[in-house]
Backbone atoms as SQL, in Angstrom:
CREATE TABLE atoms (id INTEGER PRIMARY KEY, chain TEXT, resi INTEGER, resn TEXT, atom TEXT, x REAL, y REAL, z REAL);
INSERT INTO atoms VALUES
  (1, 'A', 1, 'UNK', 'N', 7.410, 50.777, 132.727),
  (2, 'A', 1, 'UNK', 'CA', 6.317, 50.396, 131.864),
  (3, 'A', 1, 'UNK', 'C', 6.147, 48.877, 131.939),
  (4, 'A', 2, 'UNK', 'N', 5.006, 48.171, 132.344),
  (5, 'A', 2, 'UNK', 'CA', 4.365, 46.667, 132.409),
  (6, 'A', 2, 'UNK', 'C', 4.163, 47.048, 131.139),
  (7, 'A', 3, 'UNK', 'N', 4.648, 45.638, 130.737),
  (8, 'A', 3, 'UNK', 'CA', 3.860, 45.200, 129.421),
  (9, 'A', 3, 'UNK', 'C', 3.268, 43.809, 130.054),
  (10, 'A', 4, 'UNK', 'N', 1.734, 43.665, 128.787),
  (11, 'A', 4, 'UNK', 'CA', 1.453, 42.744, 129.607),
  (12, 'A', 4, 'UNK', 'C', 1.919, 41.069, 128.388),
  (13, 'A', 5, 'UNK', 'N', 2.288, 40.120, 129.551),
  (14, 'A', 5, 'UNK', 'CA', 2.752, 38.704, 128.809),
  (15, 'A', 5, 'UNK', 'C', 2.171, 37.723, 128.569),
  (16, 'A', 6, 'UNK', 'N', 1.477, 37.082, 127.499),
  (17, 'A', 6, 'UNK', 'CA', 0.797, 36.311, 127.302),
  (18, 'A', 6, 'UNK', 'C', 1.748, 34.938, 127.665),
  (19, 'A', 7, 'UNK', 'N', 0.572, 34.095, 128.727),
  (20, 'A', 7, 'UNK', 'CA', 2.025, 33.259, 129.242),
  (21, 'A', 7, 'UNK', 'C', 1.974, 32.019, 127.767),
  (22, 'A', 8, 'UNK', 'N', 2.848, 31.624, 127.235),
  (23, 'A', 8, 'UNK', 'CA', 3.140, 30.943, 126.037),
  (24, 'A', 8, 'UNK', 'C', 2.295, 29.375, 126.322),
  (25, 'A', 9, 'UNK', 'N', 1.597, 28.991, 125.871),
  (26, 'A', 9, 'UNK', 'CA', 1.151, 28.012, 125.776),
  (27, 'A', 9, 'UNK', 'C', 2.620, 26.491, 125.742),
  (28, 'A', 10, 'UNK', 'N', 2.156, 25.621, 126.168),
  (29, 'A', 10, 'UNK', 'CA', 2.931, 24.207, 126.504),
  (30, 'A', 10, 'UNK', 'C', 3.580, 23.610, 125.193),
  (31, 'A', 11, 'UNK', 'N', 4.621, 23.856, 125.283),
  (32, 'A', 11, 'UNK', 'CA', 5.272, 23.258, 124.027),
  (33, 'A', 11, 'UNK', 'C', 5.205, 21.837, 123.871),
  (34, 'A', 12, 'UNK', 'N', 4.622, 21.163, 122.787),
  (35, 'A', 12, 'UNK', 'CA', 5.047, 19.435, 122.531),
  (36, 'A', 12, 'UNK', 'C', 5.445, 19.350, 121.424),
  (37, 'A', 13, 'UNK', 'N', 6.581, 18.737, 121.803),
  (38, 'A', 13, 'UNK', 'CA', 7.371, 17.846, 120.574),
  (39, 'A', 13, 'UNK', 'C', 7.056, 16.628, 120.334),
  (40, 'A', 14, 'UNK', 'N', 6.975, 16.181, 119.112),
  (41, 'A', 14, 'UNK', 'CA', 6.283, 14.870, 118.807),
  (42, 'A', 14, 'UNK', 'C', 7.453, 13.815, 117.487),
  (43, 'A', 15, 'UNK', 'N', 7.251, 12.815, 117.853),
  (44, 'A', 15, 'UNK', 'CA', 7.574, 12.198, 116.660),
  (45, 'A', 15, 'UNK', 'C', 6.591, 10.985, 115.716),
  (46, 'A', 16, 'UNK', 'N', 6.642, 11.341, 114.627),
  (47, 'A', 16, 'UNK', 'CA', 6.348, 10.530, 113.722),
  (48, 'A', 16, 'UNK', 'C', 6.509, 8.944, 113.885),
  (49, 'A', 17, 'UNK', 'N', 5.841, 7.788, 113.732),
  (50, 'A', 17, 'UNK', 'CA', 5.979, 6.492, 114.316),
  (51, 'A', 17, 'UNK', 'C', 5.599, 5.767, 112.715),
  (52, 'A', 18, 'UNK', 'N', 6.185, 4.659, 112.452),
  (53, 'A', 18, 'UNK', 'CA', 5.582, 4.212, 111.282),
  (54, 'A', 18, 'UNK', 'C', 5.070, 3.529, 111.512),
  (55, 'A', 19, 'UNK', 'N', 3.823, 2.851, 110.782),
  (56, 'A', 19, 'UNK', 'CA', 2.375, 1.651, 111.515),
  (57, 'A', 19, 'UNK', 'C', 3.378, 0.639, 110.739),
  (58, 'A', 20, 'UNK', 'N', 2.854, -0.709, 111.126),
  (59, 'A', 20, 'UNK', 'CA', 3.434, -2.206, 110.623),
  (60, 'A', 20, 'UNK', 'C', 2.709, -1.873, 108.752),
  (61, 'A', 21, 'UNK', 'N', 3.835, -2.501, 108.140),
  (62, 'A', 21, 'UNK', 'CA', 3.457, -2.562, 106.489),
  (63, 'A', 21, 'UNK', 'C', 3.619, -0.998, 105.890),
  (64, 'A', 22, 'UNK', 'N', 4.223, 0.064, 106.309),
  (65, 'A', 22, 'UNK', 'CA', 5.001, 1.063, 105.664),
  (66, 'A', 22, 'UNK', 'C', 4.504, 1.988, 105.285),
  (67, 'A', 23, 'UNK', 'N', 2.710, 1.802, 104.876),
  (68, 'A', 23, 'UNK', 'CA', 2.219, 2.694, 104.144),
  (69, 'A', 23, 'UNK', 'C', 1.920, 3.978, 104.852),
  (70, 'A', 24, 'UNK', 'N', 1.412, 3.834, 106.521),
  (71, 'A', 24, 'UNK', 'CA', 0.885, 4.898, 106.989),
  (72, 'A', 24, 'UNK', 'C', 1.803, 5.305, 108.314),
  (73, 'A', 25, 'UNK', 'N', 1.890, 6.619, 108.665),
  (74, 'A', 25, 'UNK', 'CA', 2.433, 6.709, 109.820),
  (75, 'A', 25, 'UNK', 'C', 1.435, 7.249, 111.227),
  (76, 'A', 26, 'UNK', 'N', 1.872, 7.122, 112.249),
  (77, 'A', 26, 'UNK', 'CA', 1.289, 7.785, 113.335),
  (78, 'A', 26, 'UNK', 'C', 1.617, 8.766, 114.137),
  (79, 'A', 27, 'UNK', 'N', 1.063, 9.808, 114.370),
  (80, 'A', 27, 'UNK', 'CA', 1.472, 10.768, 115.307),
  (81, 'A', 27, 'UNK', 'C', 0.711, 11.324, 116.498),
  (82, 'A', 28, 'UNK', 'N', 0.869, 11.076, 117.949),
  (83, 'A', 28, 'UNK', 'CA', 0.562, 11.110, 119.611),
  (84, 'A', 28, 'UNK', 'C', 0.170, 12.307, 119.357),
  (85, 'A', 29, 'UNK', 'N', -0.829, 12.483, 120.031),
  (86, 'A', 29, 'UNK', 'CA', -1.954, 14.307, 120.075),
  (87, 'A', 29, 'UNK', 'C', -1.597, 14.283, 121.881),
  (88, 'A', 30, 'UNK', 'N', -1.364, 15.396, 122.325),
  (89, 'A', 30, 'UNK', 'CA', -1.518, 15.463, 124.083),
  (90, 'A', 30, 'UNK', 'C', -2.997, 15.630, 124.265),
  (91, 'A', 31, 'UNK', 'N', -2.987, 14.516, 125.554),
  (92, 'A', 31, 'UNK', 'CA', -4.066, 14.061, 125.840),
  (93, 'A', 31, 'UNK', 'C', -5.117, 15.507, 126.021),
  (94, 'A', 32, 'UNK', 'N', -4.730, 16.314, 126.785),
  (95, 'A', 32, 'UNK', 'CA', -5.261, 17.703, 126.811),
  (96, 'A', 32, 'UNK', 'C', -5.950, 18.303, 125.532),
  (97, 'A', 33, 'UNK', 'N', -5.261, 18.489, 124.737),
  (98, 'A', 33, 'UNK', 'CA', -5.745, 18.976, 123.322),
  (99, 'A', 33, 'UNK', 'C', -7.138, 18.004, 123.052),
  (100, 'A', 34, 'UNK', 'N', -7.231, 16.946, 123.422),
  (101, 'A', 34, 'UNK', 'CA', -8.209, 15.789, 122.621),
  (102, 'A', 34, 'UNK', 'C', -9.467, 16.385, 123.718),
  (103, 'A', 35, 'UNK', 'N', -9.426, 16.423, 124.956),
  (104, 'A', 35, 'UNK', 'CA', -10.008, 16.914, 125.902),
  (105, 'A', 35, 'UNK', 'C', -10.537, 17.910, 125.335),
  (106, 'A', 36, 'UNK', 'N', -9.779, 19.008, 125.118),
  (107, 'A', 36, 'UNK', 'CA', -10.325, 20.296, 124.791),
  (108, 'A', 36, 'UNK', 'C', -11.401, 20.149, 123.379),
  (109, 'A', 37, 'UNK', 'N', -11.188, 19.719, 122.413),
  (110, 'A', 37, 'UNK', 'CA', -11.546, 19.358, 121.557),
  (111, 'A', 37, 'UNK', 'C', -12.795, 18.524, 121.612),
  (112, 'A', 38, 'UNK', 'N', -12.949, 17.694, 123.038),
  (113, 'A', 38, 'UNK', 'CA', -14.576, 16.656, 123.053),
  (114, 'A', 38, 'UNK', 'C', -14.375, 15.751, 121.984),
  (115, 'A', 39, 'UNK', 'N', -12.904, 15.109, 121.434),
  (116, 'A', 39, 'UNK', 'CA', -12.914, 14.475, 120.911),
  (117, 'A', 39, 'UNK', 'C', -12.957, 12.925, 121.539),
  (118, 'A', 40, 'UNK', 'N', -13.362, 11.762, 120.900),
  (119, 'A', 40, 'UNK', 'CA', -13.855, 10.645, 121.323),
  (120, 'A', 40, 'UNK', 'C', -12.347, 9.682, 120.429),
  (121, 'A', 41, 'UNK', 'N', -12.144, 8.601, 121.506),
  (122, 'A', 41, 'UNK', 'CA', -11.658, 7.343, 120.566),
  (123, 'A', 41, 'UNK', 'C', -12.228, 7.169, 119.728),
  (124, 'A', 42, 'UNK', 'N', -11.313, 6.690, 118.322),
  (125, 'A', 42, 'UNK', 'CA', -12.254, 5.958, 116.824),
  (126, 'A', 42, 'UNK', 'C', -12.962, 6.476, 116.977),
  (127, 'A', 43, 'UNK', 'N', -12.917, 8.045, 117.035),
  (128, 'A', 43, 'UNK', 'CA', -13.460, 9.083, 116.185),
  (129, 'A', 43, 'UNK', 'C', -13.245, 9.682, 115.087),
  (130, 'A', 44, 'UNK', 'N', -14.012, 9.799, 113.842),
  (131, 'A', 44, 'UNK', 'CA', -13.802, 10.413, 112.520),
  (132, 'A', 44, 'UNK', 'C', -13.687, 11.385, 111.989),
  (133, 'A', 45, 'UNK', 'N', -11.936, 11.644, 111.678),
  (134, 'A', 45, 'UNK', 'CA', -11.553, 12.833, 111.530),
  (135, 'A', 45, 'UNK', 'C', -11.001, 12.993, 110.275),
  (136, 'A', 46, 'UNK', 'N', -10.732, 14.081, 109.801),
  (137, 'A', 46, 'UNK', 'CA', -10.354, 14.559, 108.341),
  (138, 'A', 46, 'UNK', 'C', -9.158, 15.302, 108.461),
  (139, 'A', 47, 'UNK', 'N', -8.182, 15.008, 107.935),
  (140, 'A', 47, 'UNK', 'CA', -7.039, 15.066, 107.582),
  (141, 'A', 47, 'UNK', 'C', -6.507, 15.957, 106.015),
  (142, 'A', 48, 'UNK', 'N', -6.149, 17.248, 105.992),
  (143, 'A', 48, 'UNK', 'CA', -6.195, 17.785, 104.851),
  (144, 'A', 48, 'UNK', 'C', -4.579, 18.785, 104.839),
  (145, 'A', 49, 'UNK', 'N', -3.705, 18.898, 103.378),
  (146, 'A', 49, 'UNK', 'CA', -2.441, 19.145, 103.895),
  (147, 'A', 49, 'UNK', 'C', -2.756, 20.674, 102.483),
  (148, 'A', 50, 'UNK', 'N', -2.293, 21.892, 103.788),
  (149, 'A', 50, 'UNK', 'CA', -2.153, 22.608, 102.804),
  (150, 'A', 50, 'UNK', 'C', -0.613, 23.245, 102.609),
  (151, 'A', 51, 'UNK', 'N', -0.194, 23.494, 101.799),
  (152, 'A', 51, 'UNK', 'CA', 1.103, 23.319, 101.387),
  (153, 'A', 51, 'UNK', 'C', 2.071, 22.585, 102.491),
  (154, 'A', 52, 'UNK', 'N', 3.116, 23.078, 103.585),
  (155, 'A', 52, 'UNK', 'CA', 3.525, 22.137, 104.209),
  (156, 'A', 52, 'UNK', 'C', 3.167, 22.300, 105.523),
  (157, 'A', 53, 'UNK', 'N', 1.852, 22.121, 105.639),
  (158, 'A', 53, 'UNK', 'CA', 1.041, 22.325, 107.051),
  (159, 'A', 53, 'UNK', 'C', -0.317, 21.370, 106.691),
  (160, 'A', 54, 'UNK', 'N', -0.241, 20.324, 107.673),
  (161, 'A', 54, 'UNK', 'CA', -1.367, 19.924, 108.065),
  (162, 'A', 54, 'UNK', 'C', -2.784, 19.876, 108.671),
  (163, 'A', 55, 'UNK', 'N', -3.909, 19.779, 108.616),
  (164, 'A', 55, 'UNK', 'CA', -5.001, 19.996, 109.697),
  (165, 'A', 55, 'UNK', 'C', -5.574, 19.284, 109.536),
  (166, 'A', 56, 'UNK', 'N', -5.970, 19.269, 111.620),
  (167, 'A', 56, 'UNK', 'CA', -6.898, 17.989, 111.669),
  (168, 'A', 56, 'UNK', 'C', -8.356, 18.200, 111.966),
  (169, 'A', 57, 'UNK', 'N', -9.349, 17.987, 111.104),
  (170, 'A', 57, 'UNK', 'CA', -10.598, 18.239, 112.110),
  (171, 'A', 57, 'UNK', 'C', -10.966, 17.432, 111.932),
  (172, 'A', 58, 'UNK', 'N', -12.590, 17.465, 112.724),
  (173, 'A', 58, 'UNK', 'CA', -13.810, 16.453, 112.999),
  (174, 'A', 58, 'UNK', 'C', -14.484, 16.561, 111.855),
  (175, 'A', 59, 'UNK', 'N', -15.093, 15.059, 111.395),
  (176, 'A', 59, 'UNK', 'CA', -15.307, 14.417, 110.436),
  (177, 'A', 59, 'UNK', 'C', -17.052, 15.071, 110.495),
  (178, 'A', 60, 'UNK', 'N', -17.891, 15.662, 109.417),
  (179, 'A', 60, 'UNK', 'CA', -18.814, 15.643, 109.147),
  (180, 'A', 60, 'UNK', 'C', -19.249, 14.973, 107.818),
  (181, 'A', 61, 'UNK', 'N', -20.663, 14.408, 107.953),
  (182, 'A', 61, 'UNK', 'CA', -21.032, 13.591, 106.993),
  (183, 'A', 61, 'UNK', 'C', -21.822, 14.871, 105.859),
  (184, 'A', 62, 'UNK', 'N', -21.301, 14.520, 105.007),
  (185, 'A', 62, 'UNK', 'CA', -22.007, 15.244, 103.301),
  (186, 'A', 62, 'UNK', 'C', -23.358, 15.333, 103.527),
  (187, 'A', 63, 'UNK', 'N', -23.833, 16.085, 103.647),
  (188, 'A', 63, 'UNK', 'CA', -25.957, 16.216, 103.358),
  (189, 'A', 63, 'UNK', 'C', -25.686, 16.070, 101.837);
């Protein structure tokens, strides 16, 4: 019996970086993902934490 295998997507491990002055930190996206996404440099994104999981999307403006 084949079963069939979904081949596992690319694992990245990342670490957390702290910016100068303490308040904020930074964390490296693989370049691929940003690609996929059509995301742009100093592009405006929204940042929202639901219980202990984060998400990131693209920033739309309020009508």
């Amino acid at each position: 019996m084949v079963k069939d295998k979904k081949k596992p997507e690319k694992s990245y491990v990342r670490h957390l970086t702290k910016i100068a002055g303490g308040t904020s930190y930074a964390l490296v996206i693989p370049m691929d993902y940003i690609r996929d996404l059509g995301w742009k440099d100093r592009q405006k994104l929204v940042v929202r934490k639901y219980g202990k999981r984060l998400s990131i999307q693209d920033w739309k403006p309020e009508d």
